[in-house]
C-alpha positions in Angstrom: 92.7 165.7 75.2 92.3 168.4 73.4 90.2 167.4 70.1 88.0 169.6 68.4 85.4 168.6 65.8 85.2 172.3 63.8 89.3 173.0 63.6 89.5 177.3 63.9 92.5 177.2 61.8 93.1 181.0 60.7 93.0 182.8 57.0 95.9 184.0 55.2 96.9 186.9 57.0 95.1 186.7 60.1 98.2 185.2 62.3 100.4 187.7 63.8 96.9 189.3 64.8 95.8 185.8 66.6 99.7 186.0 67.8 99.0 189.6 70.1 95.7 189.0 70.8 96.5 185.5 72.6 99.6 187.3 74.0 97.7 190.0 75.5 94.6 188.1 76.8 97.3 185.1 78.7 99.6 188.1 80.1 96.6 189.5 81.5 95.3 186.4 82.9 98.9 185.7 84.2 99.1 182.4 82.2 102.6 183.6 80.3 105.0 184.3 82.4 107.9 185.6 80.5 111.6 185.2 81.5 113.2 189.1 81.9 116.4 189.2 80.3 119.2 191.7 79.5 120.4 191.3 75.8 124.1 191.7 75.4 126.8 191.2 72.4 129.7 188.9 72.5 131.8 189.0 69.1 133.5 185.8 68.5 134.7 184.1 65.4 132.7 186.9 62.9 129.6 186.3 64.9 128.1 189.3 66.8 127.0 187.0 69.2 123.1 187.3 71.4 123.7 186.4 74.9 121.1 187.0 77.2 121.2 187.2 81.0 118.1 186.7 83.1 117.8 189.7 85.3 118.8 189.8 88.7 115.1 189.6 90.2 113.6 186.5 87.9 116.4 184.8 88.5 115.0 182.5 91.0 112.4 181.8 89.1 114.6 181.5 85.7 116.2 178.5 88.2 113.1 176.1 88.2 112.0 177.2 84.7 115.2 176.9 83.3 116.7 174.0 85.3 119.1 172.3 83.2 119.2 169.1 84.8 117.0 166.1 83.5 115.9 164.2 86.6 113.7 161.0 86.4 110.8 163.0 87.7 111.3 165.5 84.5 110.3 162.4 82.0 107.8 161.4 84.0 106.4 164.7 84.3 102.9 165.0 82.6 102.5 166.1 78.8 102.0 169.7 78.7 100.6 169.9 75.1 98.2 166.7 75.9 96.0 168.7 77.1 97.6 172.0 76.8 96.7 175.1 78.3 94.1 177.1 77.5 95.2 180.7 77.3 98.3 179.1 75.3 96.6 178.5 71.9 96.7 180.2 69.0 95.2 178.7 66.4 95.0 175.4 64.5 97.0 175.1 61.6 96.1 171.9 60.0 94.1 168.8 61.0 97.9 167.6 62.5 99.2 170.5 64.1 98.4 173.5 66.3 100.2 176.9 67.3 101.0 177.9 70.7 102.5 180.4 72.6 105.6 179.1 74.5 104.2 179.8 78.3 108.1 180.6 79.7 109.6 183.0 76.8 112.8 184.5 76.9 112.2 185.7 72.9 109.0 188.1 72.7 106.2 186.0 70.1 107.6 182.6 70.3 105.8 179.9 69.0 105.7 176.2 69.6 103.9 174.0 66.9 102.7 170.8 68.0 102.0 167.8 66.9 97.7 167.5 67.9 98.4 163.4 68.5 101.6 162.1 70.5 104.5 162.0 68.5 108.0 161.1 69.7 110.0 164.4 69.5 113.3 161.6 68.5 111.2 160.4 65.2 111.7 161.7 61.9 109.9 165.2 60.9 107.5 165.0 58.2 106.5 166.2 55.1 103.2 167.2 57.4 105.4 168.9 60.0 106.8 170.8 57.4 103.7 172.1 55.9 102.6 173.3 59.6 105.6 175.5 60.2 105.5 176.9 56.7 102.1 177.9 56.7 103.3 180.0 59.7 106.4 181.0 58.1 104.4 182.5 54.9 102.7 185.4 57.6 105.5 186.8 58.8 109.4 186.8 58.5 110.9 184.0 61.4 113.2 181.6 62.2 112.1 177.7 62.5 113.8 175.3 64.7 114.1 172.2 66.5 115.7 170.2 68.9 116.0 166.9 68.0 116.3 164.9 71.1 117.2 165.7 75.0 120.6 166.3 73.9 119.6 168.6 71.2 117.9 170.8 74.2 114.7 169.3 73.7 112.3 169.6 77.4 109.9 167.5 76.0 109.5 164.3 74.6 106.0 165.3 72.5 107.3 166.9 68.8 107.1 170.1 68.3 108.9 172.8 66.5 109.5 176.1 67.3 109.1 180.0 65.5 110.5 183.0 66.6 109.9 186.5 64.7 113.0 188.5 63.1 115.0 190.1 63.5 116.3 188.4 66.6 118.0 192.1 68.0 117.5 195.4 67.5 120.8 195.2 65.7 123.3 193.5 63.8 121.9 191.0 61.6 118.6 189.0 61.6 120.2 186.1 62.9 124.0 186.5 64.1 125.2 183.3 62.4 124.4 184.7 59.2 127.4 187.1 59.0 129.3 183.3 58.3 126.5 182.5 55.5 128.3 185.0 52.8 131.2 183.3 52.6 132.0 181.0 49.3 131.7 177.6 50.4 135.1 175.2 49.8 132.9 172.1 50.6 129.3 172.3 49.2 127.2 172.1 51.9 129.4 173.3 54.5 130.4 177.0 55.8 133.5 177.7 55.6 134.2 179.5 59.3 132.0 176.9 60.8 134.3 175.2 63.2 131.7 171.8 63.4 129.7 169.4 61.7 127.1 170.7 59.5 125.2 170.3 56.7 124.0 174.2 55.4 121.9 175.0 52.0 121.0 178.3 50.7 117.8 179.0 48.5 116.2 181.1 46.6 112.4 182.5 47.7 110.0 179.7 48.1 107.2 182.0 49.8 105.2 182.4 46.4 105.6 179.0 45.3 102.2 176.7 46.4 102.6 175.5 49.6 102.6 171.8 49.4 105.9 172.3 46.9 107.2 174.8 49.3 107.4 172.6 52.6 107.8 169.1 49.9 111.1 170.9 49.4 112.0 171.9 52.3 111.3 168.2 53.6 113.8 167.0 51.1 116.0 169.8 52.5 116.2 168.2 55.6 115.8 165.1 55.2 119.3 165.1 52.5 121.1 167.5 55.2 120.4 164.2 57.8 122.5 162.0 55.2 125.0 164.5 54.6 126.1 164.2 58.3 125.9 160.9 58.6 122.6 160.6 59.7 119.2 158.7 58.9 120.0 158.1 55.2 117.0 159.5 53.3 115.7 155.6 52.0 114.0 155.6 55.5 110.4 155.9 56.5 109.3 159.2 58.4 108.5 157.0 61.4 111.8 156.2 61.9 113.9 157.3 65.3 116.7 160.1 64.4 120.2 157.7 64.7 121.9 160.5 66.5 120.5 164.0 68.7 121.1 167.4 66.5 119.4 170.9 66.0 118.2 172.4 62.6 117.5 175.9 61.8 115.6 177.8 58.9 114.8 180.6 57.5 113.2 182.0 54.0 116.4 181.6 52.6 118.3 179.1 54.1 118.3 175.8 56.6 121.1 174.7 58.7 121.7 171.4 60.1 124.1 170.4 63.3 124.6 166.8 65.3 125.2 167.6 68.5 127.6 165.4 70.9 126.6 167.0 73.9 123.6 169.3 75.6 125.9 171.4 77.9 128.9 173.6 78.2 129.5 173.6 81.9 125.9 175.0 83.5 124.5 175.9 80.3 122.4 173.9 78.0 122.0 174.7 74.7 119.6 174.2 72.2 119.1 175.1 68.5 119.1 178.8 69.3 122.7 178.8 70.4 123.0 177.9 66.8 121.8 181.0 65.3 124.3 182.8 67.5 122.3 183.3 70.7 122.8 182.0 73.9 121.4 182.4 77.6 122.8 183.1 80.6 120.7 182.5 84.2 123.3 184.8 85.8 126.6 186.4 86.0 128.5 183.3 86.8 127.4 181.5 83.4 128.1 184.7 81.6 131.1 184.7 82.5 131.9 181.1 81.1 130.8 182.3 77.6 132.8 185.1 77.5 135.8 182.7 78.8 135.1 180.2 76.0 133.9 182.2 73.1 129.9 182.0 72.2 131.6 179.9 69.3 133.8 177.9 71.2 130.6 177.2 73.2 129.1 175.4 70.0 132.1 173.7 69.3 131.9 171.8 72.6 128.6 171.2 72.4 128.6 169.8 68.3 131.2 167.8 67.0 134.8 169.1 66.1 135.5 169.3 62.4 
């Protein structure tokens, strides 16, 4: 186990630094082992759509990485956080949490931040987790996710959440699914040309606000979003299991909530990403199937129907 008595967690403004340092010293040691993709658009429902497709020559190794399948051998499979790899780590953030690199990364920069003690990936987030991914959030401009539960897309069963640094393309908007966020909402809460459950709340800059409020907030957030679909009703403890599997998403300026009824459309799993408006493709075949069903049609299958 991993446990350190002086914790090297890093000064305001000293993160994306640690981010490309750690990046460049584990590509060079060949301990990252990024997933080569070709990034293409597929408009859909007013969603420029992200799909990437793993390139013809990492596809065989996209497979195994990338297998969707949960086999008994998969949960049984050691914790890769407990101890986790070397080259991997970042930096601490907190005496509960530490930062990452995500070893198999489709996305450039992406960031998994883990619990430092086994937690459940299926219990409640806390108002702890929640000051972890902030203190990231405040350094530099990204998108926080999770999967809650194997349904949700989750690969492994000890919590952590996820950052990725925007914008997500080159072009287009920062996150595809925000083209739907202008909209007036009919139902509070809810998007209108979001064809499933949701629960989905715009705010106003919390970056310069101190950081115990700011994630406090955003706990709150999250934890009112869960009751709004019919979810853990916000009276119980943080311990508690999640009642149901579902993916949320946030920004600066907004979190979005989904229940998911399903991991897969056909081959492809999706996880909280597919969300934001991007999915993946391990070849032609599954490319096809998106462009077949819609990338929104996709998320309709894979959430629950309004």
């Amino acid at each position: 186990m991993n446990t350190k008595t002086n914790l090297s967690s890093f000064e305001k403004g000293t993160l994306w630094d640690r981010i490309l340092e750690t990046t460049g010293a584990a590509l060079e040691h060949g301990a990252l082992k990024p997933i080569k993709t070709e990034g293409r658009v597929l408009a859909d429902d007013g969603v420029d759509f992200q799909v990437r497709v793993v390139e013809s020559l990492a596809r065989k190794e996209a497979d195994k990485i990338l297998q969707a399948e949960k086999s008994k051998e998969k949960k049984e499979k050691s914790n890769p956080f407990l101890p986790y790899e070397k080259d991997m780590f970042v930096a601490d953030i907190s005496n509960t949490h530490l930062c990452l690199l995500n070893k198999f990364n489709v996305i450039e920069h992406h960031l998994l931040i883990v619990t430092n003690t086994f937690e459940h990936q299926e219990t409640l987030l806390t108002v702890r987790d929640f000051q972890a991914i902030w203190r990231c959030m405040t350094e530099f401009e990204g998108l926080a996710f999770y999967n809650g539960g194997e349904i949700a897309g989750a690969s492994q069963d000890h919590k952590h959440l996820q950052l990725i640094p925007l914008p997500m393309a080159s072009t287009g908007r920062e996150v595809p699914m925000e083209s739907l966020f202008e909209q007036p909402p009919k139902t509070p809460g809810m998007v209108p040309g979001i064809p499933f459950v949701h629960a989905f709340k715009r705010f106003s800059s919390i970056v310069d606000i101190p950081h115990g409020m700011a994630a406090q907030a955003l706990y709150q957030m999250y934890r009112l979003m869960l009751q709004q679909v019919g979810m853990n009703p916000f009276t119980e403890r943080e311990e508690t299991l999640q009642s149901g599997p579902y993916n949320m998403l946030f920004t600066r300026r907004w979190m979005l909530l989904v229940p998911r009824s399903k991991e897969f459309f056909e081959s492809i799993s999706v996880n909280a990403l597919g969300f934001a408006g991007a999915l993946l493709a391990r070849n032609p075949e599954e490319m096809a199937l998106i462009e077949k069903k819609g990338g929104m049609g996709v998320l309709k299958h894979t959430g629950i129907a309004r």
